[in-house]
VMD Tcl script that builds the backbone (N, CA, C; Angstrom):
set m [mol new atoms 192]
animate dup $m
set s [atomselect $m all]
$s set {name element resname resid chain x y z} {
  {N N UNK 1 A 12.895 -40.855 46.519}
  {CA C UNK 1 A 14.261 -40.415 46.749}
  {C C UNK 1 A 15.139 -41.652 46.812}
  {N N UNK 2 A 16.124 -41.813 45.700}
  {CA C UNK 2 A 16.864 -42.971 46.168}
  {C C UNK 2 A 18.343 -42.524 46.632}
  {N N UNK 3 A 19.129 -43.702 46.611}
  {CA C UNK 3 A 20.663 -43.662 47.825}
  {C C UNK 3 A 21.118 -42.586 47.082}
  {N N UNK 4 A 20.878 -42.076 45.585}
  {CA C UNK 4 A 22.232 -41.493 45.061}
  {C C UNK 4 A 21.713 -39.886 45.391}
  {N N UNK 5 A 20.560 -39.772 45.817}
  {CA C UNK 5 A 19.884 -38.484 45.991}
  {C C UNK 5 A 20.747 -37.691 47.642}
  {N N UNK 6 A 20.936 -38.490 47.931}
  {CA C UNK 6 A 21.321 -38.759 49.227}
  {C C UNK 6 A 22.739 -38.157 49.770}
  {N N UNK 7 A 24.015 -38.287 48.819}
  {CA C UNK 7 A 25.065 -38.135 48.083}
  {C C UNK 7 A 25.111 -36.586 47.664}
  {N N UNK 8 A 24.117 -36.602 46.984}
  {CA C UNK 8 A 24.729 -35.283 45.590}
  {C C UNK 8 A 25.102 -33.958 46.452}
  {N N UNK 9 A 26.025 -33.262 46.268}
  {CA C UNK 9 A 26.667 -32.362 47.156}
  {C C UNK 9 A 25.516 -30.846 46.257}
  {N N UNK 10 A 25.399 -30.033 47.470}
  {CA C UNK 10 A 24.339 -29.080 46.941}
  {C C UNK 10 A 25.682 -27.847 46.916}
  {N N UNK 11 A 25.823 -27.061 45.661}
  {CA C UNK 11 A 26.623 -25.628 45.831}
  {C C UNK 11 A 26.368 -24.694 46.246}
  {N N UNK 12 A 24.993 -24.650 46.989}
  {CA C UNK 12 A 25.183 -23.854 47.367}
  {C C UNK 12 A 25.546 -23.250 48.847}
  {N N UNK 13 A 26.136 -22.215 49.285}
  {CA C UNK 13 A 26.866 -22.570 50.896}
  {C C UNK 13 A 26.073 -22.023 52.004}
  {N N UNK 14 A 25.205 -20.477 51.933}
  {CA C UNK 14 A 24.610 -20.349 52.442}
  {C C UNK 14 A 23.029 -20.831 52.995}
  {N N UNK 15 A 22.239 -21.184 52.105}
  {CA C UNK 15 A 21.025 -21.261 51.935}
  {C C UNK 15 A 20.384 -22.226 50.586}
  {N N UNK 16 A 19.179 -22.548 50.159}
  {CA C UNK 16 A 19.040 -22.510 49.558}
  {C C UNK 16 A 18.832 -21.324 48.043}
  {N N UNK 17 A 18.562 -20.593 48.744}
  {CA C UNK 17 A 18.963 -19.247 47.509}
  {C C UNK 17 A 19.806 -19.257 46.724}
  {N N UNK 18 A 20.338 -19.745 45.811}
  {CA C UNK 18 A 21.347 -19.389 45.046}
  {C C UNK 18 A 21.921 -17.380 44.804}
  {N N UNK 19 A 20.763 -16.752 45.109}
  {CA C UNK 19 A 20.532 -15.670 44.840}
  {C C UNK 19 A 21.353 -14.619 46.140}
  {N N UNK 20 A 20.633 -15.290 46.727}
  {CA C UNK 20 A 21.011 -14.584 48.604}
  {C C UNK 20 A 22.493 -15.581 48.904}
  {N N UNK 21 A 22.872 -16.664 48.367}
  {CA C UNK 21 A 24.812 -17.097 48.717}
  {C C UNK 21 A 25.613 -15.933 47.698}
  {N N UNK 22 A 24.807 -15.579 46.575}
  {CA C UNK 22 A 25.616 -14.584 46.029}
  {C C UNK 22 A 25.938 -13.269 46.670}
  {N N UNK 23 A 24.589 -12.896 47.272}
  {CA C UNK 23 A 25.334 -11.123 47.564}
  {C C UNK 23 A 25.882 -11.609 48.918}
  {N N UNK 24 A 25.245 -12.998 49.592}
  {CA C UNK 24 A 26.374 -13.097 51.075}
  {C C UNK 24 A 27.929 -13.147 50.469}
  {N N UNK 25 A 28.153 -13.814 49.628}
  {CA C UNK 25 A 29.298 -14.178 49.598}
  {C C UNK 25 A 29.908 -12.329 48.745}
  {N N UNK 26 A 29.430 -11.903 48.004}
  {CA C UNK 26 A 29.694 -10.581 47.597}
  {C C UNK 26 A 30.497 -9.373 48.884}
  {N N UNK 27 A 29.324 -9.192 50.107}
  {CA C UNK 27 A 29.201 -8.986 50.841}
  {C C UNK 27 A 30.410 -9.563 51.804}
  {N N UNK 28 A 30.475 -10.502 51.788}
  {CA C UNK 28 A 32.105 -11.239 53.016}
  {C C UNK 28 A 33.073 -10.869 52.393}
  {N N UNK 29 A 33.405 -10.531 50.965}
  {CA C UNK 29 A 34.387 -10.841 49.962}
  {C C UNK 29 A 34.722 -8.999 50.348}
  {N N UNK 30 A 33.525 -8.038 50.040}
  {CA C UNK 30 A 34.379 -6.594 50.305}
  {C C UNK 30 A 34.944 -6.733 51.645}
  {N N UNK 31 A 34.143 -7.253 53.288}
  {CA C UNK 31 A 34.597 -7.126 54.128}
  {C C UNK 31 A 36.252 -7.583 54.173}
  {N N UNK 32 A 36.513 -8.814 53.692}
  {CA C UNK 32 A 37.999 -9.323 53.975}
  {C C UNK 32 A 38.578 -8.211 52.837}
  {N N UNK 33 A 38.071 -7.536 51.639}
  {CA C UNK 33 A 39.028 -6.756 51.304}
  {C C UNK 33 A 39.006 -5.325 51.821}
  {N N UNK 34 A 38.813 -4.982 52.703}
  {CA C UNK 34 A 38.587 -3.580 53.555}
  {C C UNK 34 A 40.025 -4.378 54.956}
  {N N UNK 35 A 40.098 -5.343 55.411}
  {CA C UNK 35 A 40.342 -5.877 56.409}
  {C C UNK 35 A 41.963 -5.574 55.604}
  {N N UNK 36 A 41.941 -6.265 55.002}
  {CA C UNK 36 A 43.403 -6.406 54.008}
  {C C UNK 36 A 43.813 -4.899 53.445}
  {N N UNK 37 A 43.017 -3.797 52.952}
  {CA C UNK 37 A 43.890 -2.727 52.877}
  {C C UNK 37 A 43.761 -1.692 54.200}
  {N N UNK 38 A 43.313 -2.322 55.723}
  {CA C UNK 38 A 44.219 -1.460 56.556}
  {C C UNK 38 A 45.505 -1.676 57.189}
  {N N UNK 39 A 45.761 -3.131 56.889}
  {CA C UNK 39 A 46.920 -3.817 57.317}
  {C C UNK 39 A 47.879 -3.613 56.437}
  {N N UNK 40 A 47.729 -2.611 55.054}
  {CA C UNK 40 A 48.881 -2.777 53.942}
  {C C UNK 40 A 49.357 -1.369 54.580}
  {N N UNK 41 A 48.360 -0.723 54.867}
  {CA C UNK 41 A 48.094 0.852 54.969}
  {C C UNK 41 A 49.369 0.980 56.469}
  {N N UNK 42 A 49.226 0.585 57.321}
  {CA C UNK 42 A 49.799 0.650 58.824}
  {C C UNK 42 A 51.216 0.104 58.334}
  {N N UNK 43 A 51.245 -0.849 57.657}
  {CA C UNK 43 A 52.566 -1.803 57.054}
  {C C UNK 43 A 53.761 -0.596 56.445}
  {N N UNK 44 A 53.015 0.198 55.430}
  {CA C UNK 44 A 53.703 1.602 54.546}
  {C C UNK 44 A 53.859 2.587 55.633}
  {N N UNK 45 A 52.949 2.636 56.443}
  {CA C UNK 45 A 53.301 3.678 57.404}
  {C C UNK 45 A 54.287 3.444 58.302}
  {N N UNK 46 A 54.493 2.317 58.952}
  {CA C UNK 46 A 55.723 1.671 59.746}
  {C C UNK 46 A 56.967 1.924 59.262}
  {N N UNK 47 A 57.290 1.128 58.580}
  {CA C UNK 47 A 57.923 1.276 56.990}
  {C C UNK 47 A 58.819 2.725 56.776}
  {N N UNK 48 A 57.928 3.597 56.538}
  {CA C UNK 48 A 57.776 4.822 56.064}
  {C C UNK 48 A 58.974 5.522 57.627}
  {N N UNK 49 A 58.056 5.803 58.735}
  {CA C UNK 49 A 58.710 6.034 59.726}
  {C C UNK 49 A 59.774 5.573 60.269}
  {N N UNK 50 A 59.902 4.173 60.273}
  {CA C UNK 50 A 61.371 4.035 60.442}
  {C C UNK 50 A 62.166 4.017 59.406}
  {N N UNK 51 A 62.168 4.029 58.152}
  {CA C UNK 51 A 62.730 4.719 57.445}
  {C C UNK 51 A 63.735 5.917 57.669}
  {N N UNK 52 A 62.462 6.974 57.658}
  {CA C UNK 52 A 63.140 8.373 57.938}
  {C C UNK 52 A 63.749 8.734 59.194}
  {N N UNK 53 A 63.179 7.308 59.974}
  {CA C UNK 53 A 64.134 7.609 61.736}
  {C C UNK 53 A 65.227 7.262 61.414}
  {N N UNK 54 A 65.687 5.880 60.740}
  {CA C UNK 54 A 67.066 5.702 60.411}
  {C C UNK 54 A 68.023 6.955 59.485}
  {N N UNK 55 A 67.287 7.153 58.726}
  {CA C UNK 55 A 68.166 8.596 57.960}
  {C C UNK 55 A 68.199 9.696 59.004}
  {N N UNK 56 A 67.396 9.942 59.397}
  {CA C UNK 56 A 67.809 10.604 60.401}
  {C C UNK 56 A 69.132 10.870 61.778}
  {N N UNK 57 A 68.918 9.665 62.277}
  {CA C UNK 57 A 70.100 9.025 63.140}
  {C C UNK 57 A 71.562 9.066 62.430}
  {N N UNK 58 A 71.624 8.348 60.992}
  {CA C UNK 58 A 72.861 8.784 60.641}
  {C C UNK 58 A 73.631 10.306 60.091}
  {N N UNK 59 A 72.140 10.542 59.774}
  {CA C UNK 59 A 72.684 12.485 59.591}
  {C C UNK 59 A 73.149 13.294 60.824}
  {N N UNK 60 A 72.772 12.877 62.293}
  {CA C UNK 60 A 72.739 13.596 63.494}
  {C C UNK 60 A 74.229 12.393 63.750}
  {N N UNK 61 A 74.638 11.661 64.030}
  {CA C UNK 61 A 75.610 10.869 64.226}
  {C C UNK 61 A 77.105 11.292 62.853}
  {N N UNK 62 A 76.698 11.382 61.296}
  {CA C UNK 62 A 77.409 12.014 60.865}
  {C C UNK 62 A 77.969 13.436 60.742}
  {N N UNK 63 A 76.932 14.165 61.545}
  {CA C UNK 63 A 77.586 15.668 61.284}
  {C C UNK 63 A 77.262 16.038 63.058}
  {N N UNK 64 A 77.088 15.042 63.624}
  {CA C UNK 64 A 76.589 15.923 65.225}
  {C C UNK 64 A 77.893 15.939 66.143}
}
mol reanalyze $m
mol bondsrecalc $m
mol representation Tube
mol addrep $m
């Protein structure tokens, strides 16, 4: 083994497996995208509701 062996950066992140960093990383990749569409989901719904609270308020304020 010499100095430059020493150095060489290995790609792979989990393990040696090249096989098993794939479905880990597969595997982390759906979790953060499950994470990301309930936060879009609550975002439209917020959104959504005050929305129709504001139309609301000015219909009861314009004709009340």
């Amino acid at each position: 083994m010499g100095d430059d062996d020493f150095f060489e950066e290995d790609d792979n992140i989990f393990g040696d497996d090249e096989v098993l960093d794939y479905i880990i990383y597969e595997e982390t990749e759906k979790e953060l995208e499950k994470k990301k569409n309930n936060a879009g989901c609550l975002a439209t719904f917020l959104v959504a509701i005050s929305t129709f609270s504001g139309f609301a308020v000015l219909i009861i304020w314009n004709f009340g």
